[in-house]
Structures are given as C-alpha cells and as structure tokens.
Residue, then its C-alpha position, 0 to 999 in steps of 0.5 A: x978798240x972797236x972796230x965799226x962795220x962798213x955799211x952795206x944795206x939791202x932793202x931786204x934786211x929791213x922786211x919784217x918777217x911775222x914772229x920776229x925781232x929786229x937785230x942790230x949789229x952794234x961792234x965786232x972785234x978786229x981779228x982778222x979772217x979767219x976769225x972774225x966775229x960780230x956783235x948783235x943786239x936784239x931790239x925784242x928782249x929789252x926789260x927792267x926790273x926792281x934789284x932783289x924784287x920785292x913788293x912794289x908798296x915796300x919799295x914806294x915806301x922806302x923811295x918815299x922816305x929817300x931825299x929823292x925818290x925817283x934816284x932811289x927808284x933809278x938806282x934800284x932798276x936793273x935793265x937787262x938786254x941780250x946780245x950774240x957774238x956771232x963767230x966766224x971761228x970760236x974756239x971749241x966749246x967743252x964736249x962739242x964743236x968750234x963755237x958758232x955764237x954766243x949768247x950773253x944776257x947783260x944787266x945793267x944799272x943805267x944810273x951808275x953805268x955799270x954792268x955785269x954779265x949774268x950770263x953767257x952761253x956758247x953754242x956749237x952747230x950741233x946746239x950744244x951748249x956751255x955756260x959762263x957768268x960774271x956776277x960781279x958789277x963793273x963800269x961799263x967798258x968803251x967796246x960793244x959794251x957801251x953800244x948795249x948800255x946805250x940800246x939798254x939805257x938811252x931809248x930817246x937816243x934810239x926810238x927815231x933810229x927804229x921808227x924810221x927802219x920799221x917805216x922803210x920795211x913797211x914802205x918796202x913791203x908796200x912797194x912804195x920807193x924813195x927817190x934817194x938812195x936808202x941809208x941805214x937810221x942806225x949809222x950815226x949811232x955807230x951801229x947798222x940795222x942786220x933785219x927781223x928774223x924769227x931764228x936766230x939762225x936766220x939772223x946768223x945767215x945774214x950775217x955770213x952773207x953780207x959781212x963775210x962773203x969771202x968764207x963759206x959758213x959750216x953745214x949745221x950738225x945733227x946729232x938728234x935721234x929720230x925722237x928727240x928731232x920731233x919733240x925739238x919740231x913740236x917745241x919749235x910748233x911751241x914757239x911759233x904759237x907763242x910768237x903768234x900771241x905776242x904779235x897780238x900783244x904788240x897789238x895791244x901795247x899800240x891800242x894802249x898808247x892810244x888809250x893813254x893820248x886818249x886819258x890825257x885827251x878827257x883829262x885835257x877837257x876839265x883842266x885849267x888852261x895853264x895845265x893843258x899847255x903844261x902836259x900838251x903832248x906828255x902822254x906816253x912820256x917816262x916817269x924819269x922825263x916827267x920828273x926833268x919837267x916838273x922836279x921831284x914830286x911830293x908824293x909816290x903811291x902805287x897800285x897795282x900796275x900805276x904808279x901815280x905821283x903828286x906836287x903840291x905848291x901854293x901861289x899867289x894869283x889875282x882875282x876879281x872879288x865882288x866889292x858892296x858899296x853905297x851909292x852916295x845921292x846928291x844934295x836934298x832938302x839942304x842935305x848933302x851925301x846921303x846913302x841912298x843905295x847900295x851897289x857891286x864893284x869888283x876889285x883886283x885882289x892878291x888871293x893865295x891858292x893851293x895848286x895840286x898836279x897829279x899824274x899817272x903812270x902804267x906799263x903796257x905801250x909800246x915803249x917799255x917801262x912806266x909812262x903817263x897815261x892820265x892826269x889831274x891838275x887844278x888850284x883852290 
C-alpha cells in the first residue's frame, strides 16, 4: 500500500532555479528508516509519440478508415514520463556501491491504462550505473504507479495544481507575501511539490533534508581521473548550454499560445455569430477535448506539424427570400382588379443549407501534444 507523505512546504522549494524542472513527490514505499525511499516525478520530461512510429500520413490514413479515428489515434499514442526513486539505503548495485536512486522511464498507454517499464537504471554515489527492463505491457498498478499515469495521462487534473505553484515562486521571488499561511496545489492530488532544481543531485539534497532529517546523507564518491573530471565539467558546460536553449523554447512555446488565441481571434472576426460562441475560449484545447465537444469529425488530414479535422452536416434553417407580386389596382371605367403593377415582399421560408466546421491543430504550446490553433466555420 502507498504510504502518502506528510506535508512540509518551505517557500523555498517553489523558487525556480533558471535551467531546472520542477519535481513532484508522488508515493514512497513504507519501510522503515534506515531504508526508506521516495518517489519523484519530473514534471520536464512529459512526451507522446506514435506506437512503432511511422509516417504520420500513413497512420491519418489508417485512422481514417478506423470506425473511430480519434480512439485509433488514442490507442496508438504512447505517453511516457520519468521517475526517480530516491534511496535512503538501496541495495548495491553490480561492481559499486549501495544504490543512491533510481531512474525508471514509464511508457504509458493512457486509453488502456497500462504500462510498461522501458527502463530503470540504478545509480551509486560514485555515478555507476546498472540497467534493468520490463518490456512487457501490464495494467497499471494502485501504487506510485498510478500517481505517474495521472501526471502522464490526466494533465486537466493537474494544470491548475502547477500553475498555482509557478505563481507562488514567481510572487516569492517578487517578494510579494500571502496573508494566509502557503499550502502545497499538489496535496489533493495526494502528491507534494520538492521544488525546480537543475541536478538531480539537488533535488535528492532536498529530499534528504526535509523528509529524512534524522539520517545524514553519505558524502558523493569520486573515482574520476584528473582527465575524465574535466571532460565530465566540459559535459556538464554542455548541458547547461542546452538548458540555456530550451529556456528559450519555453519562450517560444508561450509566444506560440498567444499566436494560437491570436489565429482563433482573426478567424473569430469572418465567422458567423453561432461559431463564434461555439469555439469562444477553445483556443489551445486538445484534439481529444475538441472531440467531446463536437463528436468524431468526418475527416482527418495532416501536414506537416497540423493536423486539421472536418464536420459536415446539413440543417434546416429559415430565410427571408424576396417574393415578386402584382400590385392589384381598384375599380376603373367599370373594371375591377386590374394588374396595375408589380412590387417585392419577403416571406419566411424553410431553406436546407450545408454546414462545414473545420479546426486545426499544431505542436509548439505550452502544454504538450496537438492543440487548436485556427478555425474555419460557415454554411451555404
């Protein structure tokens, strides 16, 4: 059984550090001191991707002859997620040292709720390694597992949790302070915020101090010669630079956002009235919400990074059509109801009109996956 962690929050542990990830404690296992141990989700390296791959027109293809294209889509996406389990004792590991934590990369496939570990990679404190795998797909467990596939699977359950800890470390950082007494966003979700950090052996640190502060954590082991030590600093120089990029592909992705409300906006301003209330605030919704909304659509082309879906459907609706009648002059010279003229009347009429609603969809915000970025909607 899980055994959930009592909930300790400094503001600290919400400040973002600039290349870093925000981790998530999300279960631990309930073995006593001294070898207890932590389950630690990163919120940074949450991906999807097609089952075996494949070209993305083949597979629209084959969804498109499917009785339901989205399920096909759904069933064939793997989402996939890492996790550490940070050890107060692990066992040792083959040729080195007890077990400081372990590295598990989690596939997921979200529609059947099923998982498999594609792999788990034990690290001492000297940073040697061994690897385990379990290729085979299983039902998801009721333990630290099925805390993963909620992060992995169930974003809508999570986004406000994360948004509200990103605007306590931004008001943190600002100086800016609550009246009320802080409360982790995450603690409903039976999981507790650990902070941002760029190493992971940072994040370990804390884990140490805050749940653990009756042990004292073993020294880090350094087995590297003088060579090796600066080729590890100039890949970690590396890695720093990389971070440094994808800080500027966060600023990307948020420009994207905009740029999507800002596609929905323009299309807003051609459409009917009856579209616009339909789609008002959609922009940035997922392919699998849209779908609830509207139902399966008729059609599913891609190209390139969008994906863009179509209804058809015909209606009846009431038009006014201009109506020539004659206008019917009185009596004259002893004749009566003579065409004197013609005028235009409109009358109310039943019309049958073919309704077309057309949205798309691109990679590239904030939240991961496909999301609606532009629309085209109308009748004739």
């Amino acid at each position: 059984m899980r055994k959930l962690l009592t909930f300790s929050l400094p503001f600290l542990a919400l400040s973002t550090a600039a290349q870093a990830g925000p981790y998530i404690t999300i279960g631990s296992e309930p073995d006593r001191a001294p070898n207890r141990s932590i389950y630690v989700a990163d919120f940074d390296l949450i991906t999807r991707s097609l089952d075996g791959g494949g070209d993305p027109s083949t597979m629209a293809n084959a969804a498109m002859q499917s009785a339901n294209p989205i399920d096909f889509i759904e069933a064939k996406t793997i989402y996939k997620i890492n996790v550490y389990q940070v050890m107060e004792n692990g066992g040792p590991i083959e040729k080195g040292g007890s077990t400081n934590f372990i590295q598990y990369f989690l596939a997921f496939k979200c529609r059947d709720r099923l998982v498999n570990i594609e792999e788990a990679t034990a690290y001492d404190r000297a940073g040697r390694t061994q690897k385990s795998s379990m290729t085979e797909w299983m039902p998801v467990p009721d333990n630290w597992v099925a805390q993963a596939y909620k992060i992995a699977c169930k974003a809508p359950e999570w986004e406000k949790a994360m948004a509200t800890a990103r605007q306590m470390a931004t008001n943190f950082e600002q100086g800016k302070k609550s009246k009320k007494q802080p409360t982790d966003p995450f603690a409903p979700l039976q999981m507790q915020m650990v902070g941002s950090y760029a190493a992971i052996t940072d994040m370990i640190d804390q884990i140490w101090g805050r749940y653990w502060p009756d042990a004292k954590q073993p020294e880090y082991e350094n087995t590297m010669s003088p060579a090796e030590l600066e080729k590890y600093k100039a890949q970690k120089i590396a890695e720093l630079e990389a971070q440094s990029k994808k800080l500027g592909q966060m600023a990307s992705d948020i420009e994207n956002d905009l740029k999507m409300q800002d596609s929905m906006d323009r299309a807003s301003d051609v459409a009917g009235r009856r579209f616009v209330q339909e789609l008002q605030g959609m922009a940035g919704r997922s392919e699998e919400e849209v779908v609830a909304t509207f139902g399966v659509p008729n059609t599913l082309n891609v190209n390139g990074n969008v994906r863009q879906l179509d209804w058809y459907w015909s209606e009846q609706t009431q038009e006014q059509v201009p109506i020539t009648v004659d206008v019917i002059g009185g009596c004259s010279h002893g004749v009566c109801g003579a065409k004197i003229g013609e005028t235009t009347e409109y009358q109310w009429q039943t019309v049958q009109v073919n309704c077309r609603r057309t949205l798309y969809f691109r990679e590239g915000g904030t939240q991961p996956g496909y999301r609606l970025f532009d629309f085209r909607a109308g009748c004739d």
